[in-house]
C-alpha positions in Angstrom: 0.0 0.0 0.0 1.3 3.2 -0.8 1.8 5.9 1.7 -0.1 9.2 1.5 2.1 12.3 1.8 0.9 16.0 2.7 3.3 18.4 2.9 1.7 21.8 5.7 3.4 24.8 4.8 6.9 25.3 6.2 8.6 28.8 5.9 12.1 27.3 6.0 12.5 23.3 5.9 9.8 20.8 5.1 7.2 19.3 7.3 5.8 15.6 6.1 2.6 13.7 7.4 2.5 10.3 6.1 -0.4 8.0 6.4 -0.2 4.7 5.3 -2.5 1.0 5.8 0.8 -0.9 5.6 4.3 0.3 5.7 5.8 -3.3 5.3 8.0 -3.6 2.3 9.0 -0.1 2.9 7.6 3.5 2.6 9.7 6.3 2.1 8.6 9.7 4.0 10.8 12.2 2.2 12.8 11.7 -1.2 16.0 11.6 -1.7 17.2 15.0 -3.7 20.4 14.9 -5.7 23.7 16.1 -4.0 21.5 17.2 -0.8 21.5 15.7 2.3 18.4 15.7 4.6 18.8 16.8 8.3 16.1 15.5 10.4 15.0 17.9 13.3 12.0 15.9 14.8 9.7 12.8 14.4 6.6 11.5 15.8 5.1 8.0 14.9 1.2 6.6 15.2 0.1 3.5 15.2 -2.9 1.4 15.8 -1.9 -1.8 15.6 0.9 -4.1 17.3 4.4 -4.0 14.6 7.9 -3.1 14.6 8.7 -0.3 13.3 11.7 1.0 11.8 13.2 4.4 10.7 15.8 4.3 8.3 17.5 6.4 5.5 17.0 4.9 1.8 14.8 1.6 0.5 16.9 -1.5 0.0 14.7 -4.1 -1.7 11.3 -4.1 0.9 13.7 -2.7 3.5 14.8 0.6 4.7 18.6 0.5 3.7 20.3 1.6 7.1 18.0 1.9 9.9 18.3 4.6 12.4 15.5 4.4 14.7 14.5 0.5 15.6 12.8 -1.7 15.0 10.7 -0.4 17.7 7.8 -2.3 19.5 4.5 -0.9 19.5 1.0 -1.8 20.6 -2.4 -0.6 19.7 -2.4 3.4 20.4 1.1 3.9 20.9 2.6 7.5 19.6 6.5 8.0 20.0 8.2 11.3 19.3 12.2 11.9 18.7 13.6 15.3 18.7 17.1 15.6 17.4 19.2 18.5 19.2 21.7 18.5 17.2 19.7 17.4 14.0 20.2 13.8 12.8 21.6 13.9 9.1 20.9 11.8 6.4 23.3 10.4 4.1 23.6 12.8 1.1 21.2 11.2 -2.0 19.2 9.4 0.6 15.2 9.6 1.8 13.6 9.0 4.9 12.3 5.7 5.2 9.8 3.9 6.9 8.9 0.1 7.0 7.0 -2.0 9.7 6.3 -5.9 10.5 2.9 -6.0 10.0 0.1 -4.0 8.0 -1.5 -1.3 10.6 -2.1 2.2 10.1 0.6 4.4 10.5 0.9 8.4 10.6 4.2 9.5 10.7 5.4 13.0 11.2 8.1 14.3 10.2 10.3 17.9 10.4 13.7 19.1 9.0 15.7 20.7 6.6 17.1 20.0 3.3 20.9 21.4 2.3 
């Protein structure tokens, strides 16, 4: 299932909101942009269900490439939040990734900059 993105306004950076039915075989949350390099300020994740979740930068067949945050447990109604002081960079050419266990719904949140 493919994720939905919106994309709230942002004066300086990006903010993401990702909805998805099933993150398994991977889900990525913010492209890659050529030459550029993501730097990750905060993230919250949603989801209903019992899964693994992981966090990762870049999709490596139906997995996030290098994962960053996890796999983390979570039941039914569980929201976890990361802030990153300093920021957490991505490698340069690589997106923000998502992929879980199991098919539940997931809303991930997501701000940063892009340099």
């Amino acid at each position: 299932m493919a994720i939905s993105i919106t994309t709230p306004a942002s004066t300086h950076g990006f903010i993401v909101n990702g909805v998805t039915t099933d993150a398994r075989g991977c889900e990525v949350i913010v492209a890659a942009e050529v030459g550029k390099r993501h730097k990750i300020r905060h993230i919250t994740v949603n989801s209903d269900g019992s899964s693994t979740v992981t966090i990762g930068s870049g999709v490596s067949g139906a997995a996030v490439e290098v994962a960053l945050i996890g796999p983390v447990a979570f039941s039914a109604g569980t929201t976890l939040q990361w802030d990153f002081n300093p920021p957490m960079w991505l490698p340069e050419n690589k997106s923000l990734s998502v992929d879980a266990s199991a098919a539940v719904n997931l809303c991930i949140f997501c701000q940063g900059l892009t340099e």
